[in-house]
N, C-alpha and C positions, 0 to 999 in steps of 0.2 A: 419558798413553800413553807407555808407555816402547820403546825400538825395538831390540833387540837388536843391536850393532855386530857381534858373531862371527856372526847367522847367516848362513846359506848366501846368501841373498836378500837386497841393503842398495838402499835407497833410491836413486833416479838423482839424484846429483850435477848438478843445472841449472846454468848459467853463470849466469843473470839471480836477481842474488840476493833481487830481488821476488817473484820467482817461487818460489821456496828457500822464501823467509818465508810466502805463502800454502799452499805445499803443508803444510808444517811443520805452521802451526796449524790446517789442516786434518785433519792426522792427531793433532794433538794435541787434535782436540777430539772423534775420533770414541771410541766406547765400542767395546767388543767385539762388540755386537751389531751394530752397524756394520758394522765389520771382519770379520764373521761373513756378514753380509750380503749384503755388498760382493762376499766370494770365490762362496757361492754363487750370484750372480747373472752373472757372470764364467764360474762354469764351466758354468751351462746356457746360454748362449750359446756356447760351445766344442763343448758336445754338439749343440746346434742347428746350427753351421757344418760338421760333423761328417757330419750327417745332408745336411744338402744337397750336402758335396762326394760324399758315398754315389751320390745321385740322380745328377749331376752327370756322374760315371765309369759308372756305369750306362744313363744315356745316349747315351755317348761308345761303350761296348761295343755296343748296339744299332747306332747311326749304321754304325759298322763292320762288323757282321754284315750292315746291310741292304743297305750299299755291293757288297759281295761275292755276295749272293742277287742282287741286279738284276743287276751285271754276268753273273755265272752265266745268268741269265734272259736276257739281249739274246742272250749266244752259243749257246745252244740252242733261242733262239727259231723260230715258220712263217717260212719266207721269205714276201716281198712278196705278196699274195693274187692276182693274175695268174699266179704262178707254183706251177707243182707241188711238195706237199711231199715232199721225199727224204727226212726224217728218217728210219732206223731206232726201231724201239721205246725201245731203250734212250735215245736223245739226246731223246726227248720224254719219255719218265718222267724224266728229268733235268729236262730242263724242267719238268714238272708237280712235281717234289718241288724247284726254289729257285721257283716260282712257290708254290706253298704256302707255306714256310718266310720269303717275302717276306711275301704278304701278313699272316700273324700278327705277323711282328716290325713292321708299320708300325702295326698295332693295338698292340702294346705300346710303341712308343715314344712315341704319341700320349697314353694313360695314363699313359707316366712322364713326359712333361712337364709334364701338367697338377698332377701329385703333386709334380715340384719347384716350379711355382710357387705354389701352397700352400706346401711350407714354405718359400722364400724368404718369401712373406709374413710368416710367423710368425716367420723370423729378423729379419726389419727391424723386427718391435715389440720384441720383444727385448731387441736394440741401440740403438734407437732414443736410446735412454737414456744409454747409456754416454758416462762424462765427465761427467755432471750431476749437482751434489747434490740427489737425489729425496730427498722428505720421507717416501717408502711406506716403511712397516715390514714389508711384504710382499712375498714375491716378486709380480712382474706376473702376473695374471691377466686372463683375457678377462670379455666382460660377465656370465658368469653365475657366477665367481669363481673357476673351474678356473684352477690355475698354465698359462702359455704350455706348457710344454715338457713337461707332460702331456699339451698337446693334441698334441704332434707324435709322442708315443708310436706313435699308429694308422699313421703315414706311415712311422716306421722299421721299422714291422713288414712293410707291403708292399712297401717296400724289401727286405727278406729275401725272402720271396714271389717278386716280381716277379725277381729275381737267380734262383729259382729256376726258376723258368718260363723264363726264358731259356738254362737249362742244359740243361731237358727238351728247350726243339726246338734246340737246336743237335747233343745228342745223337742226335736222332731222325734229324735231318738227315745227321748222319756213320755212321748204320746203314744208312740207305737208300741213299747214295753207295758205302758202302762193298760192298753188297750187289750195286749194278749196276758195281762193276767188277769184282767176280767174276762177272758175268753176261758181260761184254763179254769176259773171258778166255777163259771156256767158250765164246763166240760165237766166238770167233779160231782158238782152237786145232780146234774140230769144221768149219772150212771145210775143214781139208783131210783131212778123216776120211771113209772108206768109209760106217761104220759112224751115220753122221749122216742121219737122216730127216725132210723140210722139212715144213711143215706144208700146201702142195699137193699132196706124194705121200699126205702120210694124208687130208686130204680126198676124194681118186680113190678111198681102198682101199675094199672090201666092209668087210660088220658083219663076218667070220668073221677077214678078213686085220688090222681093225684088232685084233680080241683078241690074235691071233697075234701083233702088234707088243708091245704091252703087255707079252703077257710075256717075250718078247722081252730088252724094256727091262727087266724082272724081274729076269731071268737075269746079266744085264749088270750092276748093283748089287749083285750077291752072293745072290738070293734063291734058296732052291729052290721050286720052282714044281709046282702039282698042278692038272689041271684037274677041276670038278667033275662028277658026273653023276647027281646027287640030281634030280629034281623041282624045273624050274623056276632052275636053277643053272647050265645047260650054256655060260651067257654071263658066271660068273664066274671067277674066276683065285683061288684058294687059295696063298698065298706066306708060307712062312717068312724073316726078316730074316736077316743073322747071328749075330743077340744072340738069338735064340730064338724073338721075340715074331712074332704071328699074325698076317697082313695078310688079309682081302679085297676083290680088285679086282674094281670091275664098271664095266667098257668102256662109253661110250656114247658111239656114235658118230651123228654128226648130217649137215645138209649144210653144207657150209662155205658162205664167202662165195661170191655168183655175180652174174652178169649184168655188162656192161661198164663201168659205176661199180658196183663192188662194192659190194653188202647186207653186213650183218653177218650173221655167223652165228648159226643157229642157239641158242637158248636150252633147254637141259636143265629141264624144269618141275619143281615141287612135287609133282604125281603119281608122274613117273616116279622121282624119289628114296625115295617112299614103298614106291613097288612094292618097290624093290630092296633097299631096309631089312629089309622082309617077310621076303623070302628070306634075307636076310644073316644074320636072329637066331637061323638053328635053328644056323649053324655057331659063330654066338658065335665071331667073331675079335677079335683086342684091337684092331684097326685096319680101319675100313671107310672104301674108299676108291673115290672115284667119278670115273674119267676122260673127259673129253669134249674132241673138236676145235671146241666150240664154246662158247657161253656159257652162263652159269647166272640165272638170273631172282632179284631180290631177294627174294620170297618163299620159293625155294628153296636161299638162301645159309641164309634166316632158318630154315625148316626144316633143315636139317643144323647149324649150332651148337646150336640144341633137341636133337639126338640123335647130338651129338659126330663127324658124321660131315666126314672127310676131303675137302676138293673141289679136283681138279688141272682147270680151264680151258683154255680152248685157249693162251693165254698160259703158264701153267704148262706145256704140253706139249709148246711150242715149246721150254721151257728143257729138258726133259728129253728129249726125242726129237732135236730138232735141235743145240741146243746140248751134248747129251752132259751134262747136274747131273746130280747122285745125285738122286733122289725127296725133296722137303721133307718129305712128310709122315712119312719117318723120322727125321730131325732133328727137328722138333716133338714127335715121340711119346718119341723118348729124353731132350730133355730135361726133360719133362712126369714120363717116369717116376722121372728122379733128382730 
């Protein structure tokens, strides 16, 4: 074996010249394939440490993510269960979206542990070796002859995976953050607004006074507004957008929360959406939209995505009646159309 003094790479100079002399006829007595052996075994061990410092920092991202979701979670947490909850809506949708955003990341951090220690395992047989004159003319394989660091292949790929998943809910997380504090500005700025109606004064109004509101609120987002008198229509609201497009609203208004521990309110059923569909499809608008002060029944959410229809909640009409939003279902429907 001859050793190139010019190249870039020369041999470490040892003090102990015993040492010198074994390594020596060590390399002098290895062949090429050897030496060929020798680097590829060398560099899928590199790829293997590789893979685990991957896990390792992805780890370390979660541990940090979840650090910041709990603390989030302690400070918008109920207070002590003797005591009344003050929270506002929005400091408990905070709550409820880093209590979300916790619980999935302690699920995936629990799954990348176990993924790294897997492949530690398979980096320590590996290695295991290294330093030793092995007689294998083979790279290491496991017991049914697959090379080691084909087996680690499947674990670098959920490594890619898992990094992604964790980009989804961090992202999710900074929409919905970012969503309630444009909620919490519109909350701020309409306290001292004339023009802001709470969601007690609309549960007092009549059926006739809450349409009246609605459109109202129409008028207030730039709509022109027509009321109907077809058959069956006199309780909907006809409204063009600014950008052209056709909206029909149909009011429904319910009983709100009552008695001295407040009920929840009322739920808008599956029938009455049907009904109001009926009616809706001789005007054919490109937007039907069904408002209530009260709630909507899962069967009735599940009927209206079936038939594309629009649903603003008593929550939704808190942000638009009280807090002063523009109406969402214009922003969904323009960016739907571009």
């Amino acid at each position: 074996m001859i050793i190139d003094r010019a190249a870039g790479v020369t041999p470490t100079r040892f003090v102990d010249r015993g040492l010198r002399q074994e390594i020596g006829g060590l390399i002098g007595k290895a062949t090429r394939d050897d030496m060929l052996r020798a680097f590829l075994w060398v560099s899928e061990c590199q790829i293997a440490q590789e893979i685990c410092k991957g896990w390792e920092e992805h780890l370390c991202g979660l541990d940090r993510e979840l650090r910041d979701a709990d603390q989030r979670q302690a400070a918008t947490g109920r207070p002590h269960a003797w005591m009344a909850d003050s929270r506002d809506e929005i400091t408990k949708d905070c709550h409820r979206a880093s209590s979300s955003l916790a619980t999935e990341l302690k699920a995936e951090s629990a799954e990348a542990r176990q993924d790294h220690r897997e492949c530690t395992r398979m980096l320590y047989r590996l290695t295991a070796q290294l330093g030793q004159a092995s007689p294998k003319r083979v790279p290491l394989t496991d017991s049914s002859g697959t090379p080691l660091l084909d087996s680690l292949a499947p674990l670098r790929q959920q490594l890619v995976a898992a990094t992604e998943r964790m980009r989804a809910l961090l992202a999710r997380d900074r929409e919905e953050l970012h969503d309630l504090a444009v909620q919490e500005s519109h909350r701020r700025q309409s306290a001292s607004s004339s023009s802001s109606v709470s969601l007690n004064a609309i549960d007092s109004m009549s059926t006739s006074r809450f349409i009246n509101l609605v459109e109202k609120l129409l008028q207030r987002d730039g709509f022109q507004t027509a009321r109907l008198d077809s058959a069956g229509a006199e309780l909907l609201v006809s409204a063009t957008c600014p950008r052209g497009h056709s909206f029909l609203v149909s009011p429904h208004r319910v009983r709100g929360p009552h008695g001295w521990k407040p009920e929840p309110a009322e739920d808008v059923s599956t029938p009455s959406l049907h009904a109001a569909r009926l009616v809706a499809e001789h005007c054919e608008p490109d937007v039907f939209v069904v408002v209530t002060n009260g709630g909507v029944s899962a069967p009735a959410r599940r009927y209206a995505k079936e038939h594309d229809m629009c649903l603003l909640s008593r929550r939704d009409l808190r942000r638009w009646a009280e807090w002063e939003e523009p109406m969402e279902c214009v922003e969904e429907h323009e960016q739907g159309a571009a």
